[in-house]
C-alpha positions as CSV (number, residue, x, y, z in Angstrom):
1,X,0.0,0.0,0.0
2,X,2.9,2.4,0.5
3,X,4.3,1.7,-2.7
4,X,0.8,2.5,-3.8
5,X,0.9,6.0,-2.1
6,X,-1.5,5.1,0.8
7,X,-1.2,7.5,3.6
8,X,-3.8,6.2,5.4
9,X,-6.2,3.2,6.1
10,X,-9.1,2.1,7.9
11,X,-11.0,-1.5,7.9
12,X,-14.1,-2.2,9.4
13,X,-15.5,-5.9,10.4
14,X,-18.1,-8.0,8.5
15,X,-20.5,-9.2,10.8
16,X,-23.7,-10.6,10.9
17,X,-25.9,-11.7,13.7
18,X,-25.0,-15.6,12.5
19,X,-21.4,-15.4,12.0
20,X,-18.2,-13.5,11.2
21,X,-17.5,-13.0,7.4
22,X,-14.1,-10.8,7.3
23,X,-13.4,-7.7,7.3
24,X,-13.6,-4.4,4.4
25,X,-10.6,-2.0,3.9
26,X,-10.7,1.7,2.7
27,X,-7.2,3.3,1.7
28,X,-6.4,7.5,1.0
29,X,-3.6,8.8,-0.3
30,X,-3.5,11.9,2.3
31,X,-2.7,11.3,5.8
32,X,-5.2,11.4,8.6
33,X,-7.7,10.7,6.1
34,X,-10.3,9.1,8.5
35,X,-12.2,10.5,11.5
36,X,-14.3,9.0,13.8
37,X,-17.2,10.5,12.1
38,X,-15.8,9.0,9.0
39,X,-15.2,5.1,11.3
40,X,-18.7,5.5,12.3
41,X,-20.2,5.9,8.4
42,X,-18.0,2.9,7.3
43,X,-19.3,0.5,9.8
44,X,-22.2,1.1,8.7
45,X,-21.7,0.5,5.2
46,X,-19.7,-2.6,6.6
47,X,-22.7,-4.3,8.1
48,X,-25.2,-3.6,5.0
49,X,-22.0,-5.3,2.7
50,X,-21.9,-8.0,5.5
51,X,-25.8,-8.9,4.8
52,X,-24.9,-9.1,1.3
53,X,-21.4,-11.0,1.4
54,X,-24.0,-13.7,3.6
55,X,-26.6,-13.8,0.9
56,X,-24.4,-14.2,-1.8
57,X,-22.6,-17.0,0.4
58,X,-25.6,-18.7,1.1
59,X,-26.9,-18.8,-2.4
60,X,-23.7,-20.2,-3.8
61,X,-24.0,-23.2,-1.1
62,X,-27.6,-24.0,-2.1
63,X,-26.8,-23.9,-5.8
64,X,-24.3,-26.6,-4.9
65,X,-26.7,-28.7,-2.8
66,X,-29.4,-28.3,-6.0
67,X,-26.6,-29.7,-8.3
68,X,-26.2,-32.9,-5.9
69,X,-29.9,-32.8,-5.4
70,X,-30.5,-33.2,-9.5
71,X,-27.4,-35.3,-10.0
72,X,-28.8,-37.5,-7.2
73,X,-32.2,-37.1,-8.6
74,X,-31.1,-38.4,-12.6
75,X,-29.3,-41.2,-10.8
76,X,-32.7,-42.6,-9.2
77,X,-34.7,-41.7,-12.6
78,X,-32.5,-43.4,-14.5
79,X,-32.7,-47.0,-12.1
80,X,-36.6,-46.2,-11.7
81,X,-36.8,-46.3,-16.0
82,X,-34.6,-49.3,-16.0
83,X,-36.9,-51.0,-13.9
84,X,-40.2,-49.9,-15.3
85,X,-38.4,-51.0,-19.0
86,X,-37.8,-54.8,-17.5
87,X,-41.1,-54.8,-16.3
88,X,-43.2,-53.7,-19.1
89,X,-41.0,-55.5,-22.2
90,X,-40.4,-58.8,-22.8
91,X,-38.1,-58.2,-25.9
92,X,-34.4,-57.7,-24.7
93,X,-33.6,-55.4,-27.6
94,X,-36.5,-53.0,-26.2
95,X,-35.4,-53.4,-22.3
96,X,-31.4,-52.2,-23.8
97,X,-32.3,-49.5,-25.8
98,X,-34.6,-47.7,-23.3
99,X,-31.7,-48.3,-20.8
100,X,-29.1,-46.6,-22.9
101,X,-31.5,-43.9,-23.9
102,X,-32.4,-43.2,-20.2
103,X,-28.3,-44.0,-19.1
104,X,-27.1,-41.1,-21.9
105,X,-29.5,-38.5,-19.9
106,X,-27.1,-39.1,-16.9
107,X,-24.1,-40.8,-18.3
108,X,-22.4,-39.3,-21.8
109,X,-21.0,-42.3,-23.6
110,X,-19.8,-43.5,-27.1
111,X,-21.0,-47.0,-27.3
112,X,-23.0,-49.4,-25.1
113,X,-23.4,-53.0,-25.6
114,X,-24.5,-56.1,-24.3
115,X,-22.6,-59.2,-24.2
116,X,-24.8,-62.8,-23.6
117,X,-22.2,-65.7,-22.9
118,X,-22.9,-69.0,-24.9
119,X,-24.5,-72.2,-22.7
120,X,-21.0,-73.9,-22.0
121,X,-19.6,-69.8,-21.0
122,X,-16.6,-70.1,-23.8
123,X,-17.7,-67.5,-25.9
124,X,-19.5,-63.8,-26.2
125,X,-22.6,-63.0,-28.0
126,X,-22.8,-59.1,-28.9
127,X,-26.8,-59.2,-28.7
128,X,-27.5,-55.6,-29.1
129,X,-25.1,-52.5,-30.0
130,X,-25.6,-48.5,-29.9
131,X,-22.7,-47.2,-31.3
132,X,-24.1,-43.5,-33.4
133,X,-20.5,-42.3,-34.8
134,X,-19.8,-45.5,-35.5
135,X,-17.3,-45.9,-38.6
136,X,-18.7,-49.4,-39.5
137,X,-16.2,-51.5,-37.9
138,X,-18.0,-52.8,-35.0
139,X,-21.9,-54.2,-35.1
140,X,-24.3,-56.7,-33.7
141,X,-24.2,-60.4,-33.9
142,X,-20.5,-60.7,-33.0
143,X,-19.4,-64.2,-32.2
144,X,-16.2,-64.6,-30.1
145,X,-14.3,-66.0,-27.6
146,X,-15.0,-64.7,-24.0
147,X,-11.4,-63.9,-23.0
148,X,-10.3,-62.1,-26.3
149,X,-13.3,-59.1,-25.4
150,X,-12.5,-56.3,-22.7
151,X,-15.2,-57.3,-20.7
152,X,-13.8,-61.0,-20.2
153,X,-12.4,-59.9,-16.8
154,X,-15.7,-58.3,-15.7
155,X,-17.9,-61.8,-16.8
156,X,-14.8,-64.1,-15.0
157,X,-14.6,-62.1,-11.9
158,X,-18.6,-61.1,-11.4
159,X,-16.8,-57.4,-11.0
160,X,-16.9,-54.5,-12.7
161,X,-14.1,-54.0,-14.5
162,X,-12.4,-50.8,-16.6
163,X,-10.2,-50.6,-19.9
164,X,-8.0,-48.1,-21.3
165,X,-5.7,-47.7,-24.4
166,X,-3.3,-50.2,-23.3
167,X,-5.6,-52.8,-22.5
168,X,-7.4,-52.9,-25.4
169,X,-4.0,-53.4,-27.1
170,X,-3.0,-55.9,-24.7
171,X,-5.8,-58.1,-25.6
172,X,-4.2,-58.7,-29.3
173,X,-7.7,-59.2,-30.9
174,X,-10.1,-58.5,-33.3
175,X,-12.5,-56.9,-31.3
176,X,-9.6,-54.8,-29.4
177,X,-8.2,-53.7,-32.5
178,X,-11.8,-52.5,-33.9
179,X,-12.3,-50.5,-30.4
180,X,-8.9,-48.7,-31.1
181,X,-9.4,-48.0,-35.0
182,X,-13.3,-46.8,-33.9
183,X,-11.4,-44.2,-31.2
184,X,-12.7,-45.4,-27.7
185,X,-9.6,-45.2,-25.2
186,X,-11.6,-46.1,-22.4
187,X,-14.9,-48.5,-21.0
188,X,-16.6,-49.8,-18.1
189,X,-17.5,-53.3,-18.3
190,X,-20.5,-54.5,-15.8
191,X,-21.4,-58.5,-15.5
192,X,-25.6,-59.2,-15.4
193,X,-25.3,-61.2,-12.0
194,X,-28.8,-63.4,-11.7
195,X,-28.9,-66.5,-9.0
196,X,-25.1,-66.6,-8.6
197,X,-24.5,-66.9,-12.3
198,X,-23.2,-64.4,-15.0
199,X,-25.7,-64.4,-17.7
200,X,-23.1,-61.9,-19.9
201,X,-21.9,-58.1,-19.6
202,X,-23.5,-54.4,-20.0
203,X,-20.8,-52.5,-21.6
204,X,-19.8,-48.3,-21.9
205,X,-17.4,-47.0,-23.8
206,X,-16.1,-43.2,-24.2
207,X,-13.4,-41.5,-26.8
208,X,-12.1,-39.6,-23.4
209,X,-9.7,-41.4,-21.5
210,X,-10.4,-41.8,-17.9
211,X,-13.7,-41.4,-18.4
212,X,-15.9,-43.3,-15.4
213,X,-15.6,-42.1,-12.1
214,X,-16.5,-44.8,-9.2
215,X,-19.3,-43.5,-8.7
216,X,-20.3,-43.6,-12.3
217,X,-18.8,-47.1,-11.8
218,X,-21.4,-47.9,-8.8
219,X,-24.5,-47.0,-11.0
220,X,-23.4,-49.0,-14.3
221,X,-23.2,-52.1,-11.5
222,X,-26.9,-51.0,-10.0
223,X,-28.5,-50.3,-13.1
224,X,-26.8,-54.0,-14.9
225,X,-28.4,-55.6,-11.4
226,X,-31.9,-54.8,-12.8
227,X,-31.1,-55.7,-16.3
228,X,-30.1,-59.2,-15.4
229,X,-34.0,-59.3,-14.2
230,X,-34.7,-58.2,-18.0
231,X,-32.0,-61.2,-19.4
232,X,-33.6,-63.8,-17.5
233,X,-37.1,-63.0,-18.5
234,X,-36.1,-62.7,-22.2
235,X,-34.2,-66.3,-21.7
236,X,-37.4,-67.9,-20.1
237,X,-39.5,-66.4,-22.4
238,X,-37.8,-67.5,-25.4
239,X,-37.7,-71.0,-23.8
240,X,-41.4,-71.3,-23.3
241,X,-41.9,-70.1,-26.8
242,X,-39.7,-72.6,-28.4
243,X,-41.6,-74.8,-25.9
244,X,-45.2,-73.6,-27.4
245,X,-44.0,-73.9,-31.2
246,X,-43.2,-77.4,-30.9
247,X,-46.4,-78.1,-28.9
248,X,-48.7,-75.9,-31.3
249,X,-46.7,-78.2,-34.2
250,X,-47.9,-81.2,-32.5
251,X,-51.1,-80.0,-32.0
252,X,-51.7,-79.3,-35.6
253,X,-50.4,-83.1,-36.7
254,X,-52.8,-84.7,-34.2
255,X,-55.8,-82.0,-34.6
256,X,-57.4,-84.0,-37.2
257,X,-57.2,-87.7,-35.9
258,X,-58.5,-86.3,-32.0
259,X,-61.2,-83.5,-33.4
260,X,-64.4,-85.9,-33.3
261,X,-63.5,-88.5,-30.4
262,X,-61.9,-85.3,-28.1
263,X,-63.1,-81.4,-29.3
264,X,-66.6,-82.9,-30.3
265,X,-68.2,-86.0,-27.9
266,X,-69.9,-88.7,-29.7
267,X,-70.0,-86.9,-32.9
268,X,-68.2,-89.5,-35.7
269,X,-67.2,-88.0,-38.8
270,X,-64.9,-87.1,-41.1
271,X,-66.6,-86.0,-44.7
272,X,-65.6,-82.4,-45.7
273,X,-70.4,-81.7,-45.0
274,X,-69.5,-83.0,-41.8
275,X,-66.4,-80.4,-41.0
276,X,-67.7,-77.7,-42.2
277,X,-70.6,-77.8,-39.9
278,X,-67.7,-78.4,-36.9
279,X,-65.9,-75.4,-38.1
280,X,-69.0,-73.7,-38.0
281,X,-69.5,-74.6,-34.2
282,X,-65.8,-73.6,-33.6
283,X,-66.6,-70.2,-34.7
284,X,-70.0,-69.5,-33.1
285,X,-69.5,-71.6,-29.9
286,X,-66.9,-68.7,-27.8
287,X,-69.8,-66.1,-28.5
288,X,-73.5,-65.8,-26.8
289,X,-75.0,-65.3,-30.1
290,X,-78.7,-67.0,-30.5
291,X,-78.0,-70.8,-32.8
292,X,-80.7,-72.3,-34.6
293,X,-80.0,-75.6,-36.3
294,X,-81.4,-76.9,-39.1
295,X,-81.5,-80.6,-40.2
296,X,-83.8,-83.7,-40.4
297,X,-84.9,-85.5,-37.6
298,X,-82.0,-87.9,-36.5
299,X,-79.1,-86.1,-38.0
300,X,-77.7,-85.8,-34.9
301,X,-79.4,-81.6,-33.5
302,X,-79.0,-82.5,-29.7
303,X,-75.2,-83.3,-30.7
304,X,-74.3,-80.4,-32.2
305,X,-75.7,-78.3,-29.8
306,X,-74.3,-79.7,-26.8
307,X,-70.9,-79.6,-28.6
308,X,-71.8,-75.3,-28.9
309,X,-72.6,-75.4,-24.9
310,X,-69.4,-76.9,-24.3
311,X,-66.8,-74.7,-26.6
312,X,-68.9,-72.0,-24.8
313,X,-68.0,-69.8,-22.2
314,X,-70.9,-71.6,-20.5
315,X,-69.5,-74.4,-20.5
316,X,-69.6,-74.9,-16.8
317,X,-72.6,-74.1,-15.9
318,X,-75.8,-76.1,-16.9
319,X,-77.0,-77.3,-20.2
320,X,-80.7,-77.7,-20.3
321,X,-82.7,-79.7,-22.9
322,X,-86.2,-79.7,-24.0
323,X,-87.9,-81.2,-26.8
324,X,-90.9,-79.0,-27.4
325,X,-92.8,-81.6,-29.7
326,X,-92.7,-84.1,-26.9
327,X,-95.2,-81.8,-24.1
328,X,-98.5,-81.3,-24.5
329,X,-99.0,-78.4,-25.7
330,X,-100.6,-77.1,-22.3
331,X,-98.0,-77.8,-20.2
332,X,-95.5,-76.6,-22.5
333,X,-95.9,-73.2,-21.1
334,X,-95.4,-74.7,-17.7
335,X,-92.4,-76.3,-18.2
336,X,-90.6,-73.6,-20.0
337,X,-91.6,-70.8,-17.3
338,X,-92.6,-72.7,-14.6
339,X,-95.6,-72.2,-11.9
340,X,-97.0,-71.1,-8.7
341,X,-98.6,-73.5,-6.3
342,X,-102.1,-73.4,-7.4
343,X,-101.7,-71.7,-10.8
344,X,-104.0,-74.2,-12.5
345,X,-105.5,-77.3,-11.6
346,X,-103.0,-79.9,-10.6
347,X,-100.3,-77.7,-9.6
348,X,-99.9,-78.3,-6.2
349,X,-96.7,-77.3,-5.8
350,X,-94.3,-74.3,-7.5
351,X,-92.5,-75.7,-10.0
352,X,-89.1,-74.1,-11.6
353,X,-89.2,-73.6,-15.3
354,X,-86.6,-74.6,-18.1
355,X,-85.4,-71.1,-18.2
356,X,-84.9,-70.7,-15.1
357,X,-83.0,-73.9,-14.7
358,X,-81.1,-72.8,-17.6
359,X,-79.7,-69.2,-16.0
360,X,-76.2,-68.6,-16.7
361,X,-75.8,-71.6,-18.9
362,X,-77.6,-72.8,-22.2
363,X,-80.9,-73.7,-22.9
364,X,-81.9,-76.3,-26.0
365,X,-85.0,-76.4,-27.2
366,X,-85.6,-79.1,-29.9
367,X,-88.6,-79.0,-32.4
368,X,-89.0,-75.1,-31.7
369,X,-91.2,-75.4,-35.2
370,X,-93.7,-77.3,-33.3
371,X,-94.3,-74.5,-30.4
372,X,-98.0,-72.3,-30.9
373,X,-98.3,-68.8,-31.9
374,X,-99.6,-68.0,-28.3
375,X,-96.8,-69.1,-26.4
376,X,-94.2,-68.3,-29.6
377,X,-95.2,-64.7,-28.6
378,X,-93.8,-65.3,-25.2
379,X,-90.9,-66.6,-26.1
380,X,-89.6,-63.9,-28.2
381,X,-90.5,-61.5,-25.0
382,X,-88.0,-63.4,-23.3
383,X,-85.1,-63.6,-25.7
384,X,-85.9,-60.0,-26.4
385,X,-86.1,-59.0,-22.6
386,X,-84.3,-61.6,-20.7
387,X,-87.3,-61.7,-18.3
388,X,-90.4,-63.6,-17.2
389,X,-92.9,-64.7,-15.2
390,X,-93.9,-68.2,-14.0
391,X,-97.6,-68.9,-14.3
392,X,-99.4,-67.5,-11.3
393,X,-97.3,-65.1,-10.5
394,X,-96.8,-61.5,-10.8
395,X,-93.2,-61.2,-9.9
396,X,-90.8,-60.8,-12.6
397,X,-87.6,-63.1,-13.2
398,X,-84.7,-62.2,-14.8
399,X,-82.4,-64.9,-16.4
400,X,-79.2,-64.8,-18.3
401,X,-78.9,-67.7,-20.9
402,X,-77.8,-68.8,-24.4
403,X,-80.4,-70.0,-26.4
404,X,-79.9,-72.9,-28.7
405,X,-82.8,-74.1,-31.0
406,X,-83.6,-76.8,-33.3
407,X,-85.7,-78.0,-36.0
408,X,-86.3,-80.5,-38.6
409,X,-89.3,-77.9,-40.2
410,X,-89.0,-75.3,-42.4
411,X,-89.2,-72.3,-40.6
412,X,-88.9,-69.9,-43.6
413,X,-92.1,-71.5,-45.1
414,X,-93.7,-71.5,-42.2
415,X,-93.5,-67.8,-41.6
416,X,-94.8,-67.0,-45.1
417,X,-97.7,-69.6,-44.0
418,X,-98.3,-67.5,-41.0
419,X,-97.7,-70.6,-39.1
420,X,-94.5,-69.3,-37.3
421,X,-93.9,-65.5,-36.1
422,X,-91.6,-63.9,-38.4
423,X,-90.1,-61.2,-35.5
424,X,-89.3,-65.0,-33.6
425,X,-87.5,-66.5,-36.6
426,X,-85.4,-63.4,-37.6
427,X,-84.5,-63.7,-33.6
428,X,-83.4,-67.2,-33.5
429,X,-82.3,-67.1,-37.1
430,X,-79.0,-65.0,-36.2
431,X,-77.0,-67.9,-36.9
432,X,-78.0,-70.7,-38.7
433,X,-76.5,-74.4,-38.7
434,X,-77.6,-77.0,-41.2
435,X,-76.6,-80.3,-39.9
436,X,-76.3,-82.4,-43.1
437,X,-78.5,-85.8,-43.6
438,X,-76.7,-89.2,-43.7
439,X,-77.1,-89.8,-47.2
440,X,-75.0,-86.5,-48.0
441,X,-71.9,-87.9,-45.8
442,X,-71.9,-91.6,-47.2
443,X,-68.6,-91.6,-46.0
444,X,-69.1,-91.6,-42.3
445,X,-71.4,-94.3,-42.8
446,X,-68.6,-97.2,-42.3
447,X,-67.2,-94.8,-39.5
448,X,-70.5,-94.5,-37.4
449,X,-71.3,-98.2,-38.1
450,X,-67.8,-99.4,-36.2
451,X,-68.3,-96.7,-33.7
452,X,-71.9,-98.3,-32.8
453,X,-70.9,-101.4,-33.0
454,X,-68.2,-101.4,-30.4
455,X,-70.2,-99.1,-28.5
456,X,-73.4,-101.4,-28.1
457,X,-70.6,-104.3,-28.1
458,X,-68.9,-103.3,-24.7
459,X,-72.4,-102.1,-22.8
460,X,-73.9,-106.1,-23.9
461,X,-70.6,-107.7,-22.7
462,X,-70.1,-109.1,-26.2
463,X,-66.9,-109.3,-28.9
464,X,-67.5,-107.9,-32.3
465,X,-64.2,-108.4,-34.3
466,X,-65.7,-107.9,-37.6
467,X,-68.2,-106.3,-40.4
468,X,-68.6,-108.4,-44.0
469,X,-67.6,-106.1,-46.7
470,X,-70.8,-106.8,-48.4
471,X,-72.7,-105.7,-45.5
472,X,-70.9,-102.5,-45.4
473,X,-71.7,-102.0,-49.1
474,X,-75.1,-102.4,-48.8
475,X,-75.3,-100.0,-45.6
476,X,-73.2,-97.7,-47.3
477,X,-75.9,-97.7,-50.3
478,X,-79.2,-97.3,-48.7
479,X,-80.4,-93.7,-48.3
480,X,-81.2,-93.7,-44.4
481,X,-84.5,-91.6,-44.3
482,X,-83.9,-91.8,-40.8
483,X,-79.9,-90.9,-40.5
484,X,-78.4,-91.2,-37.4
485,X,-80.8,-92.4,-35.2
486,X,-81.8,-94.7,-37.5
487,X,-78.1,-96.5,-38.0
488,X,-77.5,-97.2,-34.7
489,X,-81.1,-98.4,-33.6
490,X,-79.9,-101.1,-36.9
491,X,-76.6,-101.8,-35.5
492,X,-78.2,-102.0,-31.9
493,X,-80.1,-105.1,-33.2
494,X,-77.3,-106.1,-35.3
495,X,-74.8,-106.6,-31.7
496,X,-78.0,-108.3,-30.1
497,X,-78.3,-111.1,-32.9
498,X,-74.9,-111.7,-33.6
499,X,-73.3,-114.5,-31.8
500,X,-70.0,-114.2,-32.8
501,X,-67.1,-112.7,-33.9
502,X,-68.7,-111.4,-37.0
503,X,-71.8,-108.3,-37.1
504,X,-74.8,-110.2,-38.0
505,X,-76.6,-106.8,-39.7
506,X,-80.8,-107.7,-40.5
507,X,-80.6,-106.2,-44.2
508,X,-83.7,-107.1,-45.3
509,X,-85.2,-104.2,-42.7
510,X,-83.3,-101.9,-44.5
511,X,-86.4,-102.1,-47.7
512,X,-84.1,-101.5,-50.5
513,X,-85.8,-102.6,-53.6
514,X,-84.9,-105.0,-55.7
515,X,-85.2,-103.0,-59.3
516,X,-82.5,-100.5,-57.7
517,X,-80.2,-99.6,-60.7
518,X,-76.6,-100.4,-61.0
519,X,-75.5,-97.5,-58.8
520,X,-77.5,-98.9,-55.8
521,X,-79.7,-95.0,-55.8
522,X,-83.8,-95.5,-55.9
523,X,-86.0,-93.1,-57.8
524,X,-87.0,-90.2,-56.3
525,X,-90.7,-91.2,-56.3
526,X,-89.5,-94.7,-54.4
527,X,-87.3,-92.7,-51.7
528,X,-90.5,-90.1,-51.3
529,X,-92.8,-92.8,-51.1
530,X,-90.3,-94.2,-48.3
531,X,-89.7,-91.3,-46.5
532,X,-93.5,-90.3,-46.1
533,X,-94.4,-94.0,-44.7
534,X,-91.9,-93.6,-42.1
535,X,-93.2,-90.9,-40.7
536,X,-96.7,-91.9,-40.8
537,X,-95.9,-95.3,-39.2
538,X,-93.7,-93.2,-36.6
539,X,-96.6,-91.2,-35.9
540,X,-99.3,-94.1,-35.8
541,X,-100.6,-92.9,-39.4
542,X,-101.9,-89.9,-37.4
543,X,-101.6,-87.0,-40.4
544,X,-102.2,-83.6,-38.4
545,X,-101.5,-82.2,-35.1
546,X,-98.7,-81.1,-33.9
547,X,-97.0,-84.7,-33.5
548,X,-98.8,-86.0,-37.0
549,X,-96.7,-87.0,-39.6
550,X,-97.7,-83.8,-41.9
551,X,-95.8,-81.9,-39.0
552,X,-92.7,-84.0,-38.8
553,X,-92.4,-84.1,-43.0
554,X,-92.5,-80.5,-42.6
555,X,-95.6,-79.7,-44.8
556,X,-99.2,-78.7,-44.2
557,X,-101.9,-82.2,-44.0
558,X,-103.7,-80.9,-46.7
559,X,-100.2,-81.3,-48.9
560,X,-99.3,-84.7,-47.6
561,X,-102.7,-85.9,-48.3
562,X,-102.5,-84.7,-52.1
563,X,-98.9,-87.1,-51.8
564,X,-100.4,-89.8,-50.0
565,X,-103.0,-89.6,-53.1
566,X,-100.6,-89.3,-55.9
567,X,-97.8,-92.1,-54.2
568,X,-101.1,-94.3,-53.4
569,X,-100.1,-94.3,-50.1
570,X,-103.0,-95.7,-47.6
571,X,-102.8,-97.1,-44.1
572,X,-103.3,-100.6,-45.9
573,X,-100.3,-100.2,-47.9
């Protein structure tokens, strides 16, 4: 200060009630500059700089405890996306590239990759790469012994381990020599520790030397701790799907030979009618859509159906039947809704209807043709509404059911007859199933017959070994106006009069004419002259009603009589 020319000086303390800051000079260049006037004045300049010097002090030291509180903060982002990526992905290459993406944020690198060691641990796998200013040397799908990589010391010791310059040229490979040519000069190599093992490496790599600090060192290790989680997963997962491939391949070989026998019950079949109508089912059955099936009577209705109530998502709850041509027609409102005690005469106690029975399940009703126009009314209320009432009763029932339906009528015809509802049939109508007749599957035909015949063969205690090819020829040829049913009512008989080995089949019931031409197929007149005495004999030569055979053929009596006329069909006959 005397070199400067300062005569004189004065300095003042920096104080604050908290603490003691220093101390703030004032030099003149004339002597006895300062009076105590002047001392006074400065201290109390002093204490204002004092409350300033301690604000300026105190700001610098919380700007430096928000920069540990943000660099803390990015450290526990980044392991919080690392673990919501190996939650939420099963795909490895997902889980590494949202790790890197979130490690950059917090972590400047040049390249990351991931190393996945071989079964027997000999070699390195480079699964996944990001390497942006790459010059091309270096990529994914690298194949290479363990030992001749920089992170070989990381994956043998379970450590984390760092490279430089010189160890990458100590390794005296490919891989190191690629690293060196690309620029890195130093890397962090982390092993992915699961259940004691080393499943491979996470590795960093930067064009600075010196790069990782330890505590960059400490997150790599935390955040390849949760990416092991993410490795496993990805290895289990491709395990069960290698697993599911070979079992969906073996699935497809045996699909066709266990379809019928396993997917489908007791139904027997394997012509393409016959499939399609299971495909059908296959695609309808997982929905809660109304099903009406078509088809003559013994084609096999109640089958097919139950095979829909099972496919279903029903399936465990009950499956309810009802053949509606089989009640009188006034009870049948009785036993679909049910009654109160005392409802009519006779009903002495209350009784639970068929839909109510059927609640959360499926409910069948065969021969829906065959219902009256009173009651169809009723019916369509409830497929409409999902609601009821028994007989007798005012309170109103709500159910929740699939409705199945079946006929062997034609409902179409009916409606322009005015014989069925037309709003009903449009509602049941949503997805119709014709179940083919017999005589358009002649193929199943030796199928069913075998099936039957064992069937009936192991319930009588008997040992059928055999069926003459003759007597599958002739089956085989006649037109079954009955189908189904009809077949294994013959074969029935067939196990009870055969005494040995051999199916003893009564061919003469089977009526086929003897001027049948070559091709074993009658005339049309002969097959319709057939089919209509069936049904009258089946319905004791009773033409209307609702059980006459008029009904059952599907036509009005005044039609079948104008047949029975023309055929010269009488009960005589």
């Amino acid at each position: 200060m005397v070199e400067q020319g300062v005569k004189s000086f004065c300095v003042v303390p920096l104080t604050t009630a908290q603490r003691r800051l220093g101390a703030l000079g004032f030099g003149s260049l004339q002597e006895a500059a300062y009076e105590d006037a002047d001392l006074e004045f400065l201290q109390q300049v002093a204490k204002q700089v004092a409350v300033a010097v301690e604000n300026a002090l105190n700001y610098e030291s919380v700007q430096s405890a928000q920069q540990l509180l943000t660099h803390e903060r990015d450290r526990l982002r980044l392991l919080l996306e690392v673990n919501n990526a190996v939650v939420s992905r099963l795909d490895l290459r997902d889980v590494f590239e949202a790790t890197t993406t979130s490690l950059r944020r917090v972590m400047p690198y040049a390249i990351a990759s991931l190393y996945l060691a071989d079964p027997d641990q000999k070699a390195f796998h480079r699964h996944a790469l990001v390497f942006p200013e790459s010059k091309g040397l270096i990529h994914e799908g690298f194949v290479g012994p363990i030992d001749d990589t920089p992170a070989g010391p990381a994956f043998r010791s379970g450590k984390p381990a760092l490279f430089d310059e010189d160890g990458l040229k100590r390794l005296n490979s490919e891989i190191g020599q690629f690293l060196l040519a690309e620029g890195v000069k130093s890397g962090c190599c982390v092993p992915l520790l699961s259940h004691g093992k080393v499943l491979g490496t996470l590795n960093v790599g930067s064009f600075r030397e010196g790069s990782f600090t330890p505590e960059e060192v400490d997150l790599l290790s935390q955040v390849a701790s949760q990416f092991a989680i993410a490795v496993e997963n990805a290895l289990a997962y491709r395990q069960i799907a290698e697993l599911k491939d070979k079992l969906n391949t073996e699935k497809l070989y045996l699909e066709d030979e266990i379809r019928s026998e396993y997917n489908f019950e007791e139904i027997v079949g394997e012509s393409p009618a016959l499939k399609r109508v299971l495909k059908h089912v296959e695609t309808v059955a997982p929905t809660d859509s109304t099903v009406l099936i078509l088809g003559e009577t013994g084609t096999g209705k109640e089958l097919i159906a139950r095979a829909i109530h099972n496919l279903s998502g029903r399936h465990e709850r009950t499956f309810v039947k009802m053949n509606c041509a089989a009640i009188p027609t006034g009870l049948l409102e009785s036993e679909l809704f049910g009654h109160e005690k005392g409802a009519f005469t006779g009903a002495i106690a209350q009784k639970i209807g068929r839909f109510e029975l059927a609640h959360q399940g499926t409910l069948f009703l065969d021969e829906i043709g065959d219902i009256t126009l009173e009651l169809q009314s009723k019916l369509l209320r409830v497929l409409q509404e999902h609601e009821f009432e028994r007989l007798g009763s005012t309170r109103t029932i709500r159910v929740d059911l699939r409705l199945v339906a079946a006929t062997n009528r034609d409902l179409a015809r009916m409606v322009s007859d005015k014989e069925f509802r037309s709003d009903l049939y449009y509602r049941l109508n949503v997805f119709p199933l014709v179940v083919p007749p017999l005589r358009d599957r002649p193929e199943d035909i030796p199928l069913l017959v075998r099936y039957f015949a064992q069937k009936h063969a192991r319930r009588m205690n008997k040992r059928i070994e055999a069926i003459p090819t003759e007597t599958m020829l002739m089956l085989s040829k006649y037109h079954w106006p009955g189908n189904i049913r009809e077949l294994e009512n013959l074969i029935e008989r067939a196990v009870i009069l055969s005494h040995g080995p051999d199916l003893h089949v009564p061919l003469a019931e089977l009526r086929i004419p003897d001027t049948a031409p070559a091709n074993g197929v009658e005339t049309l007149e002969a097959a319709e002259r057939e089919h209509i005495q069936r049904a009258l004999e089946q319905s004791n030569w009773v033409i209307g009603g609702p059980s006459g055979a008029a009904t059952r053929l599907g036509m009005k009596r005044t039609t079948l009589q104008s047949k029975m006329r023309k055929l010269g069909i009488s009960q005589r006959s």
